[in-house]
C-alpha positions in Angstrom: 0.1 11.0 -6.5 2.7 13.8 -7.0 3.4 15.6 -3.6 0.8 13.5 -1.4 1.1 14.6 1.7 3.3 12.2 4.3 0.4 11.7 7.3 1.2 10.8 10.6 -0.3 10.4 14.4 1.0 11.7 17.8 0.7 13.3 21.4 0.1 17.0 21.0 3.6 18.4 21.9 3.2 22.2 22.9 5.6 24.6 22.2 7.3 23.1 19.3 8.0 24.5 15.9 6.1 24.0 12.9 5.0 25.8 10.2 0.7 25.7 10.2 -0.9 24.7 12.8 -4.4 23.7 12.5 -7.2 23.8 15.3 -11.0 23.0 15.3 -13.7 25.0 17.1 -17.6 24.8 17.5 -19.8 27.0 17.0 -19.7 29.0 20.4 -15.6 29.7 19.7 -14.3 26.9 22.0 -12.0 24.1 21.8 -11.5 20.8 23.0 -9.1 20.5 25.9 -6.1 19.0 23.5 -6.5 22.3 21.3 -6.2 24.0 24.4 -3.1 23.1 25.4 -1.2 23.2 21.9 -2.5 27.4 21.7 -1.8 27.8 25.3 -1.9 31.6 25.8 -2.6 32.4 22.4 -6.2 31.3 22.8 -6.9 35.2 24.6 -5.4 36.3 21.3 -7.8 33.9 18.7 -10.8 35.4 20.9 -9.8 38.8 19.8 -8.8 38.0 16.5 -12.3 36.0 16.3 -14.2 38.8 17.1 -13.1 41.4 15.0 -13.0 39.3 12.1 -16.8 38.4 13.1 -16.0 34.4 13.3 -17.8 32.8 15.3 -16.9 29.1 14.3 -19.5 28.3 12.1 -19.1 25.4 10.0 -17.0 25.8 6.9 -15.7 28.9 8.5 -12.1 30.0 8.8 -9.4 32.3 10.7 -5.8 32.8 10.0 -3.3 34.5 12.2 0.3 34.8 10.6 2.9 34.5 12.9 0.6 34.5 16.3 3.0 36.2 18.9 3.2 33.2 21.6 3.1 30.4 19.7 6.0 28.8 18.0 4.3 28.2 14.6 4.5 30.2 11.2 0.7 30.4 10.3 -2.5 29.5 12.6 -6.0 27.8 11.0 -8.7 27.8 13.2 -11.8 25.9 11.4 -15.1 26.1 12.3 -16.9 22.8 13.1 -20.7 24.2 13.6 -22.4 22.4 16.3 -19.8 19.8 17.2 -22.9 17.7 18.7 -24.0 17.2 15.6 -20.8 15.5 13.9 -21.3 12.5 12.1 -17.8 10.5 10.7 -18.4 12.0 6.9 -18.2 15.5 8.6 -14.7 14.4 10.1 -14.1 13.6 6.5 -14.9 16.7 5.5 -13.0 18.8 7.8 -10.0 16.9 7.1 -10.5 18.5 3.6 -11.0 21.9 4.9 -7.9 21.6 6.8 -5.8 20.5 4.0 -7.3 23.1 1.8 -5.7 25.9 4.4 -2.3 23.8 4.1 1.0 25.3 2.3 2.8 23.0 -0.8 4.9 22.0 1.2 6.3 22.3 4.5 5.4 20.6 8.3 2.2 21.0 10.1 0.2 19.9 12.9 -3.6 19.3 12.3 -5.2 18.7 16.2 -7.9 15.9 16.1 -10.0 17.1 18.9 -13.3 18.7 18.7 -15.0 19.7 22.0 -17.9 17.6 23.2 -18.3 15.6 19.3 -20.9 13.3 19.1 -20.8 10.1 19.5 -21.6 9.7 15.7 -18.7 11.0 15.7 -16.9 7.7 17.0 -14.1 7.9 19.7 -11.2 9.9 19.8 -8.4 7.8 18.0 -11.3 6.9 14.4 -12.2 10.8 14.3 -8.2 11.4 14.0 -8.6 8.7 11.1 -11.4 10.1 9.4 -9.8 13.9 9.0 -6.8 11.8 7.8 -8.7 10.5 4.9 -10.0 13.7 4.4 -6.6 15.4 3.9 -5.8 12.6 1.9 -8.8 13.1 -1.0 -8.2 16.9 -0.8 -4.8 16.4 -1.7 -5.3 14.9 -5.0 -4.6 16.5 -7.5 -4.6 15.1 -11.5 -1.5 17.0 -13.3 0.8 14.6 -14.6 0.4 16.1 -18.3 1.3 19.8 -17.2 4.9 20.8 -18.3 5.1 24.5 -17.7 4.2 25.9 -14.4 4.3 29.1 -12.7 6.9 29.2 -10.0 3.9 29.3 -7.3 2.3 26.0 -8.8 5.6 24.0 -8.3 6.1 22.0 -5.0 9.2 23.5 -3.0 9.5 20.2 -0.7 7.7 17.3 0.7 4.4 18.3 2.9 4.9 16.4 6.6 1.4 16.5 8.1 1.0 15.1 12.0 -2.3 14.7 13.3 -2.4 15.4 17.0 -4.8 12.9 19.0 -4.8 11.8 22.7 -4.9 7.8 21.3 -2.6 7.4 18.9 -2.2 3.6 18.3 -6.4 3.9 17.7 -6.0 6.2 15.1 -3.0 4.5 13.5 -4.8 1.0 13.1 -7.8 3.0 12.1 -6.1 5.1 9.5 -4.7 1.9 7.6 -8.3 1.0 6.8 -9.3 4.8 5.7 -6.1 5.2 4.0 -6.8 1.7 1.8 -10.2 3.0 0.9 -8.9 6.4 0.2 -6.4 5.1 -2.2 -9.2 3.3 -4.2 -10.6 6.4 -4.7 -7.7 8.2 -5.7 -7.3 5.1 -8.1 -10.6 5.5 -9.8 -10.2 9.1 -10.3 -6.9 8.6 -12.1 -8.6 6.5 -14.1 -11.3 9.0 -15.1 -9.0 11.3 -15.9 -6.6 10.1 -18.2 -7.2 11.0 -21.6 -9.1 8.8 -24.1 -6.4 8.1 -26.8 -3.8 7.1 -23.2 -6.6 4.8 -21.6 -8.4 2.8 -24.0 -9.9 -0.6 -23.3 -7.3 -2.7 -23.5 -4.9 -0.1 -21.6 -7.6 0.0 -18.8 -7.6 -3.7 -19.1 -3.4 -3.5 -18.5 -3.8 -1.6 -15.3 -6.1 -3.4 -13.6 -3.1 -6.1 -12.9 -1.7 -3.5 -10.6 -4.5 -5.1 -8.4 -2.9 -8.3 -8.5 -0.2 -6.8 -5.5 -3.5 -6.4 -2.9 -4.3 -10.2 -3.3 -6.7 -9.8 -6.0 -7.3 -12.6 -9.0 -7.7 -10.6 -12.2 -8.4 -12.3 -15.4 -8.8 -10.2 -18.6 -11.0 -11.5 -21.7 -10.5 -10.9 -25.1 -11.8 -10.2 -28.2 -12.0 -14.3 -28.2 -13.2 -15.2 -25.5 -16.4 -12.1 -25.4 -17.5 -14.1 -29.0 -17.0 -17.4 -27.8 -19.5 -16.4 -24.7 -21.8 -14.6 -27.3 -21.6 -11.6 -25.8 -23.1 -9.7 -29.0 -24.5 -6.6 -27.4 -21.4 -5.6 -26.1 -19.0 -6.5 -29.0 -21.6 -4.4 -31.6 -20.4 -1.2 -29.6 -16.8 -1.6 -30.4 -17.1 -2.8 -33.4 -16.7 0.3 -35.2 -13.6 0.9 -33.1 -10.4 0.4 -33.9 -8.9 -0.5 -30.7 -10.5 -4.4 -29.2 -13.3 -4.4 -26.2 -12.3 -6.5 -23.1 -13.9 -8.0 -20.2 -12.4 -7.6 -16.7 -12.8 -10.1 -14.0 -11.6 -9.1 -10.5 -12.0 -11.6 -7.7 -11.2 -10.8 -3.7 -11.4 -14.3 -1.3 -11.7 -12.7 2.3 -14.6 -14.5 3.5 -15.6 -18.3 3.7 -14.5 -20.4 1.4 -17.9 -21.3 -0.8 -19.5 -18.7 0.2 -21.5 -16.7 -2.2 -19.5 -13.2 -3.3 -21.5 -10.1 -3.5 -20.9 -8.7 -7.5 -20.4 -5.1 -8.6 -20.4 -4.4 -12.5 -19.2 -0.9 -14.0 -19.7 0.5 -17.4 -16.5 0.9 -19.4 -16.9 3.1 -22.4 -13.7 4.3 -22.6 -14.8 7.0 -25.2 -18.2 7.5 -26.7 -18.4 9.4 -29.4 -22.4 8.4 -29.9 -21.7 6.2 -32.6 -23.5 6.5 -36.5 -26.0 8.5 -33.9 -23.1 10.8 -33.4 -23.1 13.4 -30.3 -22.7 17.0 -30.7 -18.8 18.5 -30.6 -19.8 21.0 -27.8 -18.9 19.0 -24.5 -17.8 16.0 -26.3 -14.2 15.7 -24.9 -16.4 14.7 -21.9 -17.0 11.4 -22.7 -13.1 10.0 -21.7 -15.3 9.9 -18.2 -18.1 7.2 -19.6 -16.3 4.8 -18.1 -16.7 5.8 -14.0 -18.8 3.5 -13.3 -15.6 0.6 -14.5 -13.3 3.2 -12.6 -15.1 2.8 -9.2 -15.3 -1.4 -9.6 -11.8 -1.3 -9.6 -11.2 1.2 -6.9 -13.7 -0.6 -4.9 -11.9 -4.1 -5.3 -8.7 -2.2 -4.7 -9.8 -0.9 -1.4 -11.7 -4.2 -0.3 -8.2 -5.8 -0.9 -5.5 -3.5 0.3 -7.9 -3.8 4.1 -8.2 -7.0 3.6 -12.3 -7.4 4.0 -13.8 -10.2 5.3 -15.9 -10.9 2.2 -16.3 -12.6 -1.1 -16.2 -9.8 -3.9 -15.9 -9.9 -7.7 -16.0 -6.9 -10.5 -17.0 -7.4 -13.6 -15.9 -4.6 -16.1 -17.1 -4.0 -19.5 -14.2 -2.2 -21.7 -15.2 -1.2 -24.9 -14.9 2.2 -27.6 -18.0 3.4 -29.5 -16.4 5.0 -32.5 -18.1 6.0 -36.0 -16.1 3.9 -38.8 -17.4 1.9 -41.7 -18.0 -0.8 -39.5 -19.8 0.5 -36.7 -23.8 -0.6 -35.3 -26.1 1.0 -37.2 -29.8 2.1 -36.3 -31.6 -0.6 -37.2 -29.1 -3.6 -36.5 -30.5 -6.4 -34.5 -27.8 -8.0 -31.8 -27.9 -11.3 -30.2 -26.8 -10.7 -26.3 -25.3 -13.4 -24.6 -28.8 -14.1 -22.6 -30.0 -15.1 -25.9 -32.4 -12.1 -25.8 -32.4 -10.1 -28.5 -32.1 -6.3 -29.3 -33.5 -3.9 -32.1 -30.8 -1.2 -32.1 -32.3 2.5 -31.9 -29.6 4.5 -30.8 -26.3 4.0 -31.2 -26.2 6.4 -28.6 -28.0 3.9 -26.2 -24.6 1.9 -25.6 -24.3 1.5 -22.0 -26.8 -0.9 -21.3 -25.8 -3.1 -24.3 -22.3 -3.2 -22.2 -23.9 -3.5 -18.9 -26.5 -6.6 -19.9 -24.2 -8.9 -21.4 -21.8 -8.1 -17.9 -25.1 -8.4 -15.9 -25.8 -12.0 -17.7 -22.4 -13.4 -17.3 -21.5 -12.3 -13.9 -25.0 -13.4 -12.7 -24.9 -17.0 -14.4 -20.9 -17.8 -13.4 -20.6 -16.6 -10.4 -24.5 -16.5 -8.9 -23.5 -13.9 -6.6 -25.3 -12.4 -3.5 -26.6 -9.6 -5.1 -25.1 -7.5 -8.0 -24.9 -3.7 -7.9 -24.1 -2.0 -11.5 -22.3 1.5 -11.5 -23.0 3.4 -15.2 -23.2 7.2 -16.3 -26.3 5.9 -18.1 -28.1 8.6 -18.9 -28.2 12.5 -19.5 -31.9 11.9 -17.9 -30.6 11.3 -14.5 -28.9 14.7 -14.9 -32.4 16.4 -15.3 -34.0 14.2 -12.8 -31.9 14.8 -9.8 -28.6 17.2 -10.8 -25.4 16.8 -9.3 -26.2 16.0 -6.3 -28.1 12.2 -6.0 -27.2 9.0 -8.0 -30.2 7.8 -9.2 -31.3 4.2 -7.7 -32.8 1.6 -9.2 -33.3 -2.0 -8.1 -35.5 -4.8 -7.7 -34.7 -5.1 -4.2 -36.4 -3.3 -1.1 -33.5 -4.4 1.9 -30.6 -3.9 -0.9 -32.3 -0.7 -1.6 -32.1 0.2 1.7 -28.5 -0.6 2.6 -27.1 1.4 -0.3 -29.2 4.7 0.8 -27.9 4.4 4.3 -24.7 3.6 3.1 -24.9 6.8 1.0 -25.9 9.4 3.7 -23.2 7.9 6.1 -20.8 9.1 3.4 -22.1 11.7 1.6 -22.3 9.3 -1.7 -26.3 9.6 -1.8 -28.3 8.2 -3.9 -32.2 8.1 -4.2 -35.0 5.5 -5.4 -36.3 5.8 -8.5 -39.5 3.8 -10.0 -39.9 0.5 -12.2 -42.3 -0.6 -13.1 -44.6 -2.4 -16.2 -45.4 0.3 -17.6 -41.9 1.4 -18.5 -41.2 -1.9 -19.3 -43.5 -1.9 -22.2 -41.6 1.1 -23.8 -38.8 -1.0 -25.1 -40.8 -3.9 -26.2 -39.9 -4.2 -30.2 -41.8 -4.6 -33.3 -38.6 -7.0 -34.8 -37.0 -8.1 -31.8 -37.0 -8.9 -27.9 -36.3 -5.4 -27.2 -35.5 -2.1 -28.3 -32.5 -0.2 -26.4 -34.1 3.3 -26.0 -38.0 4.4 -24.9 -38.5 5.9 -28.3 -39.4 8.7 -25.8 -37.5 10.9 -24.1 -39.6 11.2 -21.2 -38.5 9.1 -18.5 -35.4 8.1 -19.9 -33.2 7.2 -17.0 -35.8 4.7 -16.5 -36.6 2.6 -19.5 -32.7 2.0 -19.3 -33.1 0.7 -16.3 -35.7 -1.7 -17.3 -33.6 -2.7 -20.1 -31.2 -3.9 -17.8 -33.5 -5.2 -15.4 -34.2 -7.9 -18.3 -30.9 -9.4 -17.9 -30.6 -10.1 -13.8 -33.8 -12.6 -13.5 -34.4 -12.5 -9.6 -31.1 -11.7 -8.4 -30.8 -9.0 -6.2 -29.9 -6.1 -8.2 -29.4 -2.2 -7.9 -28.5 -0.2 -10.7 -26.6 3.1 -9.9 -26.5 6.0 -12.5 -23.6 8.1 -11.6 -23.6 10.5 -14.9 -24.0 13.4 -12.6 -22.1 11.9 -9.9 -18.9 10.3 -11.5 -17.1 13.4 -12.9 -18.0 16.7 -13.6 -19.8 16.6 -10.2 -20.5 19.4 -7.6 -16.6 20.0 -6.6 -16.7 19.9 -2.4 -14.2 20.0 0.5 -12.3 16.4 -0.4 -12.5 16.9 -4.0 -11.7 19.6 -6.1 -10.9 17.0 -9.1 -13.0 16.8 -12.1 -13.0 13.0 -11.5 -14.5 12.5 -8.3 -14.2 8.8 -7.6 -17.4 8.5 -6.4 -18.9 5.1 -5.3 -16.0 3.7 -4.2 -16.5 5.0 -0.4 -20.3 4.0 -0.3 -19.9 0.7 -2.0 -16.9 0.1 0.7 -19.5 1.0 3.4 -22.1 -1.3 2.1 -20.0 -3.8 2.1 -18.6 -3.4 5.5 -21.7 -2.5 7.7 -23.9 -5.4 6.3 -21.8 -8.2 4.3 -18.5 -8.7 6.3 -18.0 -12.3 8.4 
């Protein structure tokens, strides 16, 4: 990532130069005894300052003092925490993003990791210097390697030195290698989200998911043979009307017991989805490069369980295709053979996902017969309506998995909520010619008949579907990411992963 900021842990050291200095507060204007003794007299002076600019440390609040007479530092950030007893580890995240938002291009500065009487939700001293390290780290991305002409102002004038100040510094060091690996995962999958479509196409995608071969990772890539000698019709009609090949990725991580079952994670890969023959209106259309999150966050997740080395058995499952409108493409009508041997009465050409996603659900559940399989997919503009930017929807066949995930998601901020299945739906996609149909014929209800179309493919495996179209780019911009991609999954996935399936 072009000028990522150099991060770093030590004692606080008052009276010594640097250029921003950053300090926490709670909501009553005081500071935690570290703070303390880096502002020294100049705390008198942020009291004054506090007061008649009205702050009074609310959360998300700031106040600057330029050159603060006293104090050997250029600029000073005070950021309000709110009611430090309150602080869970996602709002150390978080502040970590507000600090780096208040941070110059470039240039050396001290963020101090000590907020006065934090919870202990918060965790001890040495993880909540961690966890505002991660934070600076996803705030700092930034996705502009196709800019070239910049205003003097936009161009980095050095490197950006950041040293987080914490009273247990080896903690926070050993801690931040973990939070750093996940944050890097992220940063991974939005990269991939936000290259262009004609740069990152499937078997590009395909190319760069060897870079995970460095953490440890088996990756093995299947091509245009291999998907038709598997059967897997659903997903090659998509990309059949395309003229670059669909691919399968399979990533594998070996941290647990040997034999031991691996937990699965499948992502949606439409690298560009034009609709198909049931073509997709220009307005917004440029959109669809990001139809293949749900693929981004598989492999930012298996990078992340790699590079921190997690004491599981994990494999992604990717399905890489382009759904193009040429002479050759699935029509309306077509009936395709999946790889289950269940077949399907084509709709909407519209209605790819789920093709992708069932013959990737069917493989991954018969070759590897995993713990449990969790699918990522912007499925549906229905989600969108359904819950906005804010929620995933869930959807699964499993009350404890269900479970996991939404505690997972609130401990991160990644949330997701429950949706219903049920027979009803199911009886929506039943066909007149064929095993299925891949839409409702309805468009009430629509995040959910895909659902149930996927459902068909996972038998009684444990299985959670995730629809990330509001969620996996385009999403509510907040203090760690001000990226169009956003990366999302990758952190809750992580946390499922680690609070209930690590040896």
């Amino acid at each position: 990532m072009a000028n990522a900021p150099k991060i770093a842990f030590g004692p606080a050291t008052p009276g010594k130069a640097v250029g921003t200095l950053v300090v926490f507060c709670d909501e009553a204007l005081k500071f935690g005894p570290l703070a303390v003794r880096m502002l020294g007299e100049v705390a008198a002076v942020v009291t004054r300052a506090a007061k008649a600019e009205r702050f009074t440390g609310k959360s998300g609040t700031t106040l600057e003092l330029l050159i603060p007479q006293g104090l050997k530092a250029d600029r000073l950030v005070v950021i309000g925490a709110g009611r430090t007893t309150d602080l869970k580890r996602q709002d150390l995240v978080n502040l970590g993003g507000a600090a780096m938002g208040k941070l110059p291009k470039a240039g050396d500065a001290v963020v101090v990791a000590d907020l006065p009487a934090a919870s202990k939700g918060a965790g001890p001293s040495g993880h909540q210097a961690a966890d505002l390290g991660q934070g600076l780290m996803l705030r700092a991305y930034a996705f502009d390697r196709y800019k070239t002409k910049r205003k003097p102002d936009e161009l980095p004038s050095g490197t950006r030195n950041v040293t987080i100040v914490t009273d247990d510094v080896g903690t926070a060091r050993k801690a931040f290698a973990e939070r750093e690996a996940i944050a890097e995962g992220v940063l991974m999958a939005r990269d991939l989200v936000n290259e262009p479509p004609n740069v990152l196409y499937p078997e590009e995608f395909a190319r760069r998911t060897l870079a995970l071969k460095k953490t440890g990772c088996a990756v093995e890539i299947l091509n245009m043979a291999a998907l038709k000698k598997l059967g897997m019709g659903a997903l090659l009609g998509v990309g059949q009307g395309s003229a670059r090949e669909s691919r399968v990725v399979v990533m594998r991580w070996n941290g647990g017991k040997k034999g031991e079952a691996p937990v699965a994670f499948i992502g949606k890969g439409v690298c560009f989805d034009t609709g198909g023959i049931s073509i997709k209106p220009a307005a917004g259309m440029e959109d669809m490069k990001g139809d293949m999150a749900g693929a981004a966050c598989v492999v930012g997740l298996m990078q992340a369980l790699a590079a921190r080395k997690a004491k599981v058995n994990a494999v992604g499952v990717i399905g890489l295709v382009e759904n193009m409108p040429d002479g050759n493409a699935q029509r309306p009508g077509d009936i395709v053979k999946s790889m289950s041997g269940q077949t399907i009465e084509i709709i909407n050409t519209d209605a790819e996902g789920r093709l992708v996603l069932g013959d990737v659900l069917w493989y991954t559940k018969e070759k590897f017969k995993p713990k449990f399989m969790v699918n990522l997919a912007t499925l549906t503009g229905a989600i969108l309506v359904a819950l906005g930017h804010e929620y995933a929807g869930l959807f699964s066949n499993n009350d404890e998995l269900s479970e996991r995930l939404t505690k997972s998601g609130e401990a991160t901020g990644e949330t997701v909520w429950r949706m219903p299945l049920g027979p009803a739906y199911d009886k929506m996609i039943d066909s007149k010619f064929a095993d299925m149909k891949n839409t409702g014929g309805s468009r009430y209800g629509g995040a959910i008949t895909a659902a149930q179309f996927l459902q068909r493919f996972v038998d009684k495996t444990p299985w959670a579907h995730l629809d990330i179209a509001g969620t996996g780019m385009d999403s509510r911009q907040n203090e760690i990411n001000k990226s169009w991609a956003s990366g999302w999954g990758v952190r809750l996935l992580d946390r499922l992963v680690a609070d209930y399936y690590e040896g």
